[in-house]
C-alpha positions in Angstrom: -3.2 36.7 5.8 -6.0 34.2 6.5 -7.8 35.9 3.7 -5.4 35.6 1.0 -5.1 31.8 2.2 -8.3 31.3 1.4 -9.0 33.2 -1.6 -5.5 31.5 -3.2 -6.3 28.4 -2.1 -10.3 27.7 -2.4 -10.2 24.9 -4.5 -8.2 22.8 -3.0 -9.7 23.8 0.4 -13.3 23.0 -1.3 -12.0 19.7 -2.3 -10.7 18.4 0.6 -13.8 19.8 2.6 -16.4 17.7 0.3 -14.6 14.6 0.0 -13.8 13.9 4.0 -17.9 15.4 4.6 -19.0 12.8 1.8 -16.6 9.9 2.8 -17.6 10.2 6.1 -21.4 10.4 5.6 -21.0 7.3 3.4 -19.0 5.2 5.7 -21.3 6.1 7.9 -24.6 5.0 6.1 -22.3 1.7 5.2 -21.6 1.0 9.1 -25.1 2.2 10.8 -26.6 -0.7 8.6 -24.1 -3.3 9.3 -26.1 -4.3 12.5 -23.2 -7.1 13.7 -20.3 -4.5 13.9 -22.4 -2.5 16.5 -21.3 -4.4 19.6 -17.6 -3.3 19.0 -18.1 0.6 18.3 -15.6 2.4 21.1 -14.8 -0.8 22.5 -11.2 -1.7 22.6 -9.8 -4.4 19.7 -10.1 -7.8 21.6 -11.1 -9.7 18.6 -9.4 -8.6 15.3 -11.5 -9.5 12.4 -13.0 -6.9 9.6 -15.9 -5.9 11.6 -13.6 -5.2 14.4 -11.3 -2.7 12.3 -14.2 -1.1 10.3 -15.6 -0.3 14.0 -12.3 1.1 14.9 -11.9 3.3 12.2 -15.7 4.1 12.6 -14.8 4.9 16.1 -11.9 7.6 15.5 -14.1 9.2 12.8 -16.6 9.5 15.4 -14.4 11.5 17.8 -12.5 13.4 14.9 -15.8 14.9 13.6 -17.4 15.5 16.8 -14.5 18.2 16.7 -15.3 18.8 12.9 -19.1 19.5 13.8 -18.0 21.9 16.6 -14.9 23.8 15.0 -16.6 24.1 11.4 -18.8 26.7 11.6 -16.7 28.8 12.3 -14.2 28.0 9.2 -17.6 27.9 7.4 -18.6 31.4 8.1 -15.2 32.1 7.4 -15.1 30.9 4.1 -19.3 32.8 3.3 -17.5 36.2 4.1 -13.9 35.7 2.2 -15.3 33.7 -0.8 -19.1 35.3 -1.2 -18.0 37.0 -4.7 -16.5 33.9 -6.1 -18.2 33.1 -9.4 -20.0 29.5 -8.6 -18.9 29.8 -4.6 -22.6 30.6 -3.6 -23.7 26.6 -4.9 -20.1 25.3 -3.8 -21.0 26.5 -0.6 -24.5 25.3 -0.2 -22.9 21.8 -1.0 -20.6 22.4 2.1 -23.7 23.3 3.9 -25.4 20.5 2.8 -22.9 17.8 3.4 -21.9 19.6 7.3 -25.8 19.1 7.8 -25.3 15.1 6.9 -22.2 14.7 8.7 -24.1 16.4 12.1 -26.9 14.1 11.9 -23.7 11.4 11.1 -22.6 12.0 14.1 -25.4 12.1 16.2 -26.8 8.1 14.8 -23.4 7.3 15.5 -23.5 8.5 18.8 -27.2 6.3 19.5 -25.4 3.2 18.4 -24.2 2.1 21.7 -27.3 3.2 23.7 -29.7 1.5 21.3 -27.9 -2.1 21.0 -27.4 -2.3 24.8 -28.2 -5.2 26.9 -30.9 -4.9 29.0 -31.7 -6.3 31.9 -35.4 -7.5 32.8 -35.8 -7.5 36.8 -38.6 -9.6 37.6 -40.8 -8.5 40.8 -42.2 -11.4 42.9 
């Protein structure tokens, strides 16, 4: 059953798969260099501006593919051993491959965002 699902439905599955990887590697990118949206990443909305929102949704892309990156190999080796004689799957599946490698290190710089913009405190000895 999950077999015939995938072989019926491989495109559409192989377009959804590479636009939410690149969206989400983009938007990244985008937000990791807007330094000034930093301080409210996983903070709740107290002050709603656009930096604000685009740090929301930035947040709840953050927890949705911290799922992705733990559930997807699973789909992915799924997908290798259903669609391996597919005439152009090999390359489309390297993409996949590809773009699951950007959104883990993605996920990862979004996950040193807090840590690294962090107030620190300088204790001064006497």
């Amino acid at each position: 059953m999950l077999k015939s699902y995938i072989l019926k439905n491989w495109k559409v599955l192989f377009n959804i798969q590479w636009i939410g990887f690149s969206i989400f590697n983009v938007l990244t990118v985008i937000y990791y260099w807007n330094k000034t949206a930093h301080i409210y990443f996983n903070r709740s909305l107290e002050i709603i501006n656009i930096q604000s929102l685009f740090s929301l949704i930035m947040t709840w892309l953050f927890a949705s593919f911290t799922v992705v990156i733990l559930v997807y190999p699973f789909l992915f080796l799924m997908q290798i051993y259903f669609i391996r004689q597919e005439k152009g799957g090999v390359r489309k599946l390297f993409l996949l491959f590809v773009l699951y490698l950007l959104a883990f290190i993605s996920v990862f710089s979004l996950y040193t965002i807090n840590s690294s913009h962090a107030i620190k405190t300088i204790t001064l000895s006497l």
